[in-house]
C-alpha positions as CSV (number, residue, x, y, z in Angstrom):
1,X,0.0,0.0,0.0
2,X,3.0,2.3,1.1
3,X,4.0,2.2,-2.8
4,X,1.0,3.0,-4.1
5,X,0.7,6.2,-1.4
6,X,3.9,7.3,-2.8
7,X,3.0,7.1,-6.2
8,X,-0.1,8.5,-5.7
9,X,1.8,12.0,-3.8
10,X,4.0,12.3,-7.2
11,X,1.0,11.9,-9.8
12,X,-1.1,14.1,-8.0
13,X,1.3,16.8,-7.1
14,X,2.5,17.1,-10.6
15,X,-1.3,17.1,-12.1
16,X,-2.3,20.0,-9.8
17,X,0.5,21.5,-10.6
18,X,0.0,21.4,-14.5
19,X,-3.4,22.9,-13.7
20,X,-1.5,25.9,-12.2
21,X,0.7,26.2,-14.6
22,X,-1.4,25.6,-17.6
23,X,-5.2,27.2,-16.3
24,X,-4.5,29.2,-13.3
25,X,-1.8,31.8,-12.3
26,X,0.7,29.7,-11.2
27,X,3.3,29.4,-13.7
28,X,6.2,29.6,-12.5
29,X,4.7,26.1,-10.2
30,X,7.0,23.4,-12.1
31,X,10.2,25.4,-10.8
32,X,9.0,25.0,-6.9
33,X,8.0,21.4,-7.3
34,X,11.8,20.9,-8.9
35,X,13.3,23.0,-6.5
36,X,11.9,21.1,-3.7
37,X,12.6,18.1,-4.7
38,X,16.4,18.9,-4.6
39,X,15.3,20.3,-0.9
40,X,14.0,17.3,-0.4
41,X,16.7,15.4,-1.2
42,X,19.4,17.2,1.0
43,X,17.1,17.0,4.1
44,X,16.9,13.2,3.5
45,X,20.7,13.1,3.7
46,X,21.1,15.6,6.5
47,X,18.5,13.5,9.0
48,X,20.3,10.5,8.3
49,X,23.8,11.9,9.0
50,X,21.8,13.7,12.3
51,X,20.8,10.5,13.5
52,X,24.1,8.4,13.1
53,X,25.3,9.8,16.5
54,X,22.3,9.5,18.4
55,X,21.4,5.6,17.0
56,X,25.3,5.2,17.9
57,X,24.8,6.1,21.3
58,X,21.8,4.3,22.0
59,X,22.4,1.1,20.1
60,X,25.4,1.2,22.3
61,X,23.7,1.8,25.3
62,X,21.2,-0.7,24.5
63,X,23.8,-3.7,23.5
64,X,25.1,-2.9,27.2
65,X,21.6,-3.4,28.7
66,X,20.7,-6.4,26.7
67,X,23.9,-8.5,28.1
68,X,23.4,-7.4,31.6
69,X,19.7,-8.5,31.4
70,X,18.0,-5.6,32.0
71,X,16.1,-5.5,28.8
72,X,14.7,-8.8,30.5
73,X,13.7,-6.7,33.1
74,X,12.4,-3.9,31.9
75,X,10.3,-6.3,29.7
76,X,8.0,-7.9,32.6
77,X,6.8,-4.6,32.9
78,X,4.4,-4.6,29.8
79,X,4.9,-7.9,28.9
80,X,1.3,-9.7,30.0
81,X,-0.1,-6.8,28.1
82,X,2.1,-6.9,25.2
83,X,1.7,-10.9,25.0
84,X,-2.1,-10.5,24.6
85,X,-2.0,-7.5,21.8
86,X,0.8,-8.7,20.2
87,X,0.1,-12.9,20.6
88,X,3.0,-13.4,18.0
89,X,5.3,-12.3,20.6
90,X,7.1,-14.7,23.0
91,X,6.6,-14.0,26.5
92,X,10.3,-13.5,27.2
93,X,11.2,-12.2,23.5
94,X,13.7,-9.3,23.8
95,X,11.4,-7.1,21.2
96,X,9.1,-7.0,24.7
97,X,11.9,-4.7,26.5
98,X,12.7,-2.4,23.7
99,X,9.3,-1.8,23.0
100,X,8.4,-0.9,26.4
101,X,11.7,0.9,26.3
102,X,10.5,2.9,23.3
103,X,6.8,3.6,24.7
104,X,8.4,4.9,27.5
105,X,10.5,7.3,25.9
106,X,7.8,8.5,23.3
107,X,5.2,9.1,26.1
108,X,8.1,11.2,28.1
109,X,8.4,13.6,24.7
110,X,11.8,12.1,24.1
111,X,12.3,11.9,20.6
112,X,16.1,11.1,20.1
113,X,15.9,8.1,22.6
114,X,12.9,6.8,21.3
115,X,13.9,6.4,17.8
116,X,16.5,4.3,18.2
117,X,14.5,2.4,21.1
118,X,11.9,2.0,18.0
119,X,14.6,0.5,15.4
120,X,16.0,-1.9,17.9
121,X,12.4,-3.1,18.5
122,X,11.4,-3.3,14.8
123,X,14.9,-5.4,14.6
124,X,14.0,-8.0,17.3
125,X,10.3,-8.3,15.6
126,X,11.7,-8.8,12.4
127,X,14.4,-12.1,14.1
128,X,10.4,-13.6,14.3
129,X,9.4,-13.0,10.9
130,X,8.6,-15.6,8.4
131,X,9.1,-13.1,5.1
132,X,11.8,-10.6,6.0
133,X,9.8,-8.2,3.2
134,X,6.5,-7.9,4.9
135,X,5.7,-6.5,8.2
136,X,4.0,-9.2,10.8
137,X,1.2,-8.4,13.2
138,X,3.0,-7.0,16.2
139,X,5.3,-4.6,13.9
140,X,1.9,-3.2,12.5
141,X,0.6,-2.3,16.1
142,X,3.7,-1.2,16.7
143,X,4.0,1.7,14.2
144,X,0.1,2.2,14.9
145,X,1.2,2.9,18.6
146,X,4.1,5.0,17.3
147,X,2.4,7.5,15.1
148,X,-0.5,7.5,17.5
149,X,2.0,7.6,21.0
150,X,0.3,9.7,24.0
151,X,2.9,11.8,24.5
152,X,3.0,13.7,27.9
153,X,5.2,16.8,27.1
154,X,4.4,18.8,24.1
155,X,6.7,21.6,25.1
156,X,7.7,22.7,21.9
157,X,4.0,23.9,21.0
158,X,4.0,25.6,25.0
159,X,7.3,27.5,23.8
160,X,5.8,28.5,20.5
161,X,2.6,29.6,22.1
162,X,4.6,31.6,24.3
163,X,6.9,32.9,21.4
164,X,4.0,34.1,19.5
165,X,2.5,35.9,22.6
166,X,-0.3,33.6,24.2
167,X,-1.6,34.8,27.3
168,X,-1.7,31.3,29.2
169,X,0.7,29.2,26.3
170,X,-0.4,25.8,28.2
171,X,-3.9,26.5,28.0
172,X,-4.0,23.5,25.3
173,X,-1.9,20.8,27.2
174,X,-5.1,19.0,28.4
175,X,-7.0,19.0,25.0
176,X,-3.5,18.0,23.1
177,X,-3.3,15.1,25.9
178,X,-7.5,14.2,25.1
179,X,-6.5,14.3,21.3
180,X,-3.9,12.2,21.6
181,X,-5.4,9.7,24.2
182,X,-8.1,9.5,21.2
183,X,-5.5,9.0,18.7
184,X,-4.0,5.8,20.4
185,X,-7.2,4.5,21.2
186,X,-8.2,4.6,17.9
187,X,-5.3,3.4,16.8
188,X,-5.5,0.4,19.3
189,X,-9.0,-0.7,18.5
190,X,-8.4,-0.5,14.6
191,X,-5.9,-2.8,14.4
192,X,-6.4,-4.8,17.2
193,X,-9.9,-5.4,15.1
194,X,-8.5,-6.3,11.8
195,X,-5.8,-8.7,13.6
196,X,-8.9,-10.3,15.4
197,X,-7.1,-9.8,19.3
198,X,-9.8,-9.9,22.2
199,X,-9.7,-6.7,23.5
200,X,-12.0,-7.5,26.6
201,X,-9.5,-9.9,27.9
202,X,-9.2,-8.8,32.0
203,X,-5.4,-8.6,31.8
204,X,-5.7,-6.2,29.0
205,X,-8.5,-4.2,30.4
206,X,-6.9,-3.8,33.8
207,X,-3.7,-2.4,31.8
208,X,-6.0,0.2,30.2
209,X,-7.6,1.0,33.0
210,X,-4.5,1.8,35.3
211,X,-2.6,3.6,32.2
212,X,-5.6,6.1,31.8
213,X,-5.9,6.5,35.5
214,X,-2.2,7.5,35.6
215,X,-2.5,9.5,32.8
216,X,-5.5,11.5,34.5
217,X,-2.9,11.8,37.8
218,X,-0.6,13.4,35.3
219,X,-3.1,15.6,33.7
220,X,-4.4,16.9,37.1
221,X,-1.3,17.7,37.9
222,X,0.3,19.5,35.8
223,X,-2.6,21.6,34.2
224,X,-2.2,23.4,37.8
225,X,1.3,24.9,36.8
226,X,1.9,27.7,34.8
227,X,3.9,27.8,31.5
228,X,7.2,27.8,33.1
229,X,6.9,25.6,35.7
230,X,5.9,23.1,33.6
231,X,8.6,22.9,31.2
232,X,11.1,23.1,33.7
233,X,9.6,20.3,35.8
234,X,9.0,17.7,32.5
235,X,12.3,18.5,31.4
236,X,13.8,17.9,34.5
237,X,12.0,14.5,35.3
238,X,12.3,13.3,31.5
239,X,16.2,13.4,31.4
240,X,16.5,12.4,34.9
241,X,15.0,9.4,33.8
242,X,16.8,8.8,30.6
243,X,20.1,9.5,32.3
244,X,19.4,7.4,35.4
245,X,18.8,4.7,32.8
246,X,22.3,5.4,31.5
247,X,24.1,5.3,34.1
248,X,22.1,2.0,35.8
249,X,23.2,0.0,32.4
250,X,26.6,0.9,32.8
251,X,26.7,0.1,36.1
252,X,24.7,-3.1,35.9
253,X,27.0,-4.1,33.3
254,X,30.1,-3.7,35.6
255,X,28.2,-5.7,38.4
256,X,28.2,-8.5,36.1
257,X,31.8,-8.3,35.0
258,X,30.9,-7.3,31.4
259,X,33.6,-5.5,29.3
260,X,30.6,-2.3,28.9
261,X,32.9,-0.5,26.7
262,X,33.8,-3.2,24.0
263,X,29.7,-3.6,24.0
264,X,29.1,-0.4,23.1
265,X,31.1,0.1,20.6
266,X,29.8,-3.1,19.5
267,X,26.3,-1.7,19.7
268,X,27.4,1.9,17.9
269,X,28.7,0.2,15.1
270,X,25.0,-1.4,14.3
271,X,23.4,2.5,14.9
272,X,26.1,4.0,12.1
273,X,25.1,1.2,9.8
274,X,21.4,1.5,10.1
275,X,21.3,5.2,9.7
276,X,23.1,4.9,6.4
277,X,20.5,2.6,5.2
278,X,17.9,4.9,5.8
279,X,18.7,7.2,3.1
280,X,17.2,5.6,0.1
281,X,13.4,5.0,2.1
282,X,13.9,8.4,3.7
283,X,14.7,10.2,0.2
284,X,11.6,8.3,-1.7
285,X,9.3,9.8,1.1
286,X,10.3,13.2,1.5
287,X,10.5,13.8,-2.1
288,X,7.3,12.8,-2.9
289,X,5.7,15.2,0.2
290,X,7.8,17.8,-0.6
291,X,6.4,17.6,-4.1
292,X,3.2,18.0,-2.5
293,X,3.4,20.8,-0.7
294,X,5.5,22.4,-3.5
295,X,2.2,21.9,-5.5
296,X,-0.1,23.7,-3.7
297,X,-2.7,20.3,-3.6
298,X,-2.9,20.8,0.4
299,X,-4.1,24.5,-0.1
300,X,-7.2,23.2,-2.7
301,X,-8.0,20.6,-0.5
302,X,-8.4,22.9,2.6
303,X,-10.5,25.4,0.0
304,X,-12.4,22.6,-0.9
305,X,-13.6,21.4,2.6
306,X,-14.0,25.2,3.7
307,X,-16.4,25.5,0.8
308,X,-18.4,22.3,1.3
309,X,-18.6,23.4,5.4
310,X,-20.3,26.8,4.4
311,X,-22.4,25.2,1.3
312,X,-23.9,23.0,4.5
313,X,-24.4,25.7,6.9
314,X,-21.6,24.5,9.5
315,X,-19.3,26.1,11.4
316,X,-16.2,26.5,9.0
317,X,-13.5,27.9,12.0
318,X,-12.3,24.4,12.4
319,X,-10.9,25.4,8.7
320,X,-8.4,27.8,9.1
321,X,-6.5,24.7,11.4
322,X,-6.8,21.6,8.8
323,X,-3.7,23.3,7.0
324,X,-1.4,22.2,10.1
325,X,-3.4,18.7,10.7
326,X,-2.9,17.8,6.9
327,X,0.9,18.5,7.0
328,X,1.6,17.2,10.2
329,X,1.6,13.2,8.7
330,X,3.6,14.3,5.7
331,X,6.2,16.9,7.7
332,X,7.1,17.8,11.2
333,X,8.7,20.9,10.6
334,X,6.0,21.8,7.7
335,X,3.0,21.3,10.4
336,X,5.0,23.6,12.8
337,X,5.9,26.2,10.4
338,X,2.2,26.0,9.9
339,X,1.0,26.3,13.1
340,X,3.4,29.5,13.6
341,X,2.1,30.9,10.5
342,X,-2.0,30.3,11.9
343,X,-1.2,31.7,15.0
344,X,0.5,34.8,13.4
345,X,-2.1,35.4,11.6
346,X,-4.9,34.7,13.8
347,X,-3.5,35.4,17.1
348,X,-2.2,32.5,19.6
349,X,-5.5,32.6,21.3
350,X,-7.8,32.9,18.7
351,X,-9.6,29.8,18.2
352,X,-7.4,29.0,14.8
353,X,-4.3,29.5,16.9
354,X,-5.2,27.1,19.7
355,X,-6.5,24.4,17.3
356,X,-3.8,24.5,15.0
357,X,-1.2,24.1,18.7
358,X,-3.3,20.9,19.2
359,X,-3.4,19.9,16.1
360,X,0.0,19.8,16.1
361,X,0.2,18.2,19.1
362,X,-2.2,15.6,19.3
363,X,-0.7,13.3,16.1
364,X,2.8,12.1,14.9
365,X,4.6,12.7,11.7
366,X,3.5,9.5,9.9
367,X,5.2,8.8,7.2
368,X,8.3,9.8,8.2
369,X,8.0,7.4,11.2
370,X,7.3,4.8,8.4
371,X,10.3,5.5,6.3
372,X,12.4,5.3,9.2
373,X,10.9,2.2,10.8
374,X,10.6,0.0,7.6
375,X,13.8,1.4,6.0
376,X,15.6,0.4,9.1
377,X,14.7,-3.2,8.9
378,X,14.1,-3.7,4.9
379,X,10.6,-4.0,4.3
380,X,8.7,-3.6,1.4
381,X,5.5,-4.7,2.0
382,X,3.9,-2.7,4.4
383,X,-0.2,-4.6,4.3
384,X,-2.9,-2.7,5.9
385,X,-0.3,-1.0,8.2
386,X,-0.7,2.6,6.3
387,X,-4.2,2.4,6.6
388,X,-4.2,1.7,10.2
389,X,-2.1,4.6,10.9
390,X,-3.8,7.1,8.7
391,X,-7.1,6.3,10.4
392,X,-5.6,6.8,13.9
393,X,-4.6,10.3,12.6
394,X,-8.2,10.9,11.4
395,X,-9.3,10.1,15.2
396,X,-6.3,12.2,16.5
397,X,-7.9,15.0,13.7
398,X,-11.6,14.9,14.8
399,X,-10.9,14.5,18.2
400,X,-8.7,17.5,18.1
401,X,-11.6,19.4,16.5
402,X,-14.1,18.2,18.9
403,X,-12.1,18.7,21.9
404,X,-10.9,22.4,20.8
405,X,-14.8,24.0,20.5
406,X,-15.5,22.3,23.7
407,X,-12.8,24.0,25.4
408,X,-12.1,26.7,23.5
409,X,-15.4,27.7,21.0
């Protein structure tokens, strides 16, 4: 499906882009797509080069914890949940730490540990894989979770709130965190439907039920702090965290009387190798968004659902913020110039500008988490796995919507 998505981008990009240059007043169109592509191409290089030292560092880190056993450890934490989502998974698989490694680091807003937490796992799914092409079950929920993932901290849309003047810049962290909680749900359900896994099993349910109830602790609490005080508290207890779990490998690697630096630089080798590879799925991807955007298909689209929204008699505000919810599965850094751009011209705390900073917010940059994923393991064939993640960015979307007029309409 994931070929046909990309092929789709290209065709379509370059057919609205004839219509520019050809019927409207938009001539000069086929030099922007070009020019982006070239764009395009450098950024796919320039990521991959950015994330050889980080997938060094934590693939090292990571070989260390995995010979010490606390991978093991860490992966009795999820693992009778993970078991019954994921049945294909052996109970004491090491895929079961490194994904609860990686949920753990996506739901603290850490990005650069998360990533390479996410390869390793993809990695130890893939040692269980019949065709080393396809993507199995449990890698499908697993990029569903991934592009859906709560996360916790969304202090870069606080800090660009703030930046662009916003009275009370976290006014949005509780409907981001509703949006998102819809998102994974979503997310969840879908493919947990299609695979045919009981979601009503009691083991599962009571895993639910005390993640949500943690997540409402979370949400209670830091709602009450001001815009400050809440980035420099997450902050602070995020890389706590990531560098007490540093520093316990390490050390639980000397306790056992394991060479910890030959390991690493065992394990830093495998993150320099797999960033390389990531060029080629990286470059097909961007290229084609980037000749999307260059196109000037996403600006029709929104046109077209603003018109059809007025034609009905509905409320067409929610309008000015699709721009930013579109972009945000194609590009990070397009969605955020985006939101910046909405809030500039509509004010932070106008209702565009708070929608557009959940928006942003409340879903993950799909496709690149797809390049990334499946280039770092090989795959080709990615089954319904685009689909489920698309339609856990629609819930992410409406819910977003939903949650913003309640709040803020």
């Amino acid at each position: 499906m994931l070929h046909r998505i990309w092929l789709s981008f290209i065709v379509f990009a370059f057919l609205a882009t004839v219509w520019q240059g050809f019927f409207g007043d938009n001539p000069g169109g086929f030099q922007s797509v070009m020019q982006s592509v070239t764009s395009m191409a450098q950024l796919s290089v320039d990521i991959a080069i950015g994330l050889i030292g980080v997938l060094a560092f934590w693939l090292g880190i990571f070989e260390v914890a995995e010979k010490s056993g606390l991978i093991e450890k860490f992966s009795k934490v999820l693992a009778p949940f993970l078991c019954r989502i994921m049945p294909d998974l052996p109970r004491n698989h090491p895929a079961l730490g490194s994904i609860t490694m990686n949920m753990s680091a996506n739901v603290l807003g850490l990005d650069n540990a998360a990533t390479p937490f996410g390869i390793k796992a993809m990695q130890d799914m893939q040692s269980l894989a019949s065709r080393k092409d396809t993507l199995t079950n449990s890698q499908i929920l697993f990029l569903v979770m991934n592009t859906s993932s709560v996360t916790l901290f969304p202090i870069a849309v606080f800090l660009y709130r703030a930046e662009q003047g916003a009275a009370q810049p976290t006014d949005v962290f509780i409907p981001i965190l509703l949006a998102t909680s819809a998102s994974t749900m979503a997310g969840l359900l879908i493919t947990c439907l299609v695979q045919k896994v009981n979601l009503l099993n009691r083991v599962v349910v009571l895993y639910l039920v005390g993640i949500f109830s943690l997540l409402g602790a979370v949400i209670v609490y830091f709602s009450s702090l001001a815009a400050n005080e809440l980035a420099a508290q997450s902050a602070v207890v995020a890389n706590f965290l990531l560098f007490l779990f540093i520093v316990v490998v390490l050390v639980t690697g000397w306790r056992k009387q394991l060479n910890t630096y030959e390991l690493f630089i065992d394990g830093a080798k495998k993150g320099f190798e797999v960033a390389i590879s990531l060029i080629p799925f990286l470059l097909a991807m961007l290229i084609a968004i980037g000749m999307l955007r260059a196109s000037g298909i996403l600006d029709m689209v929104v046109n077209g659902i603003a018109y059809m929204v007025t034609v009905l008699g509905g409320d067409p505000r929610f309008v000015e913020g699709l721009p930013t919810a579109i972009m945000k599965p194609l590009s990070g850094s397009g969605a955020r110039a985006l939101m910046i751009e909405t809030m500039q011209h509509h004010g932070a705390d106008s209702f565009a500008g708070r929608l557009a900073s959940v928006l942003q917010g409340s879903t993950e940059t799909t496709f690149y988490v797809l390049a990334v994923y499946l280039g770092a393991v090989g795959i080709k064939h990615s089954r319904y796995a685009v689909a489920c993640c698309l339609a856990a960015d629609l819930a992410g979307i409406v819910a977003a919507i939903l949650v913003s007029y309640w709040f803020f309409g």
